[in-house]
VOMI-976920 format. One record per residue (C-alpha): residue in one letter; x, y, z. Coordinates in steps of 0.25 Angstrom, whole numbers, plus 5000, padded with zeros to 4 digits. Layout:
% residues N
AXYZ...
% end
This chain:
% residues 85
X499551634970X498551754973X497351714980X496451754971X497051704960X496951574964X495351574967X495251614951X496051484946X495251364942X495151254953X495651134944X496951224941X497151274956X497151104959X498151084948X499151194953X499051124968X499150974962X500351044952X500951084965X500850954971X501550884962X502650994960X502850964975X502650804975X503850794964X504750924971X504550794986X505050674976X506150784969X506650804984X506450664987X507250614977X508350694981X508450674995X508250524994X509250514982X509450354984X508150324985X507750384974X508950314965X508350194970X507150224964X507750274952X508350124949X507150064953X506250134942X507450114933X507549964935X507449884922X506249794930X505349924935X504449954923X504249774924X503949794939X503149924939X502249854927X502049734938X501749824949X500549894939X500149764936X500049684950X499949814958X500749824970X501149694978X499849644988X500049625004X499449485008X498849505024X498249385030X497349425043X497149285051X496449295066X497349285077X496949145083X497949135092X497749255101X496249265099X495249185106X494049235099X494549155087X494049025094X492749075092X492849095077
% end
């Protein structure tokens, strides 16, 4: 597109022509993805279409994502300071 030409168009529009673009190429990377990695994505194919997704994608939206439980203890064994406390 001519320089000038592009100076004259409205900022909000330019935006949406580069986010438009964007997309076009995130979708053109999973297109290619998907077949290159053919399996993989048949695999994934069956999970969406398992009778017990929709049950637990409505779980995960309800309970959010599984938490990690991490315990920190002092290291009593190796530390002399730890007499002191």
């Amino acid at each position: 597109m001519p320089e000038d030409v592009v100076h004259h168009m409205p900022e909000d529009f330019v935006l949406y022509l580069a986010n438009q673009q964007m997309r076009h190429t995130a979708l053109q990377s999973v297109s290619r993805a998907a077949k290159v990695r053919n399996d993989r994505f048949c695999e994934f194919t069956e999970l969406v279409n398992s009778p017990t997704f929709d049950a637990e994608l409505a779980m995960a939206r309800r309970f959010g994502p599984p938490s990690c439980f991490l315990t920190i203890a002092p290291d009593d064994v190796h530390d002399p300071a730890i007499v002191w406390a």
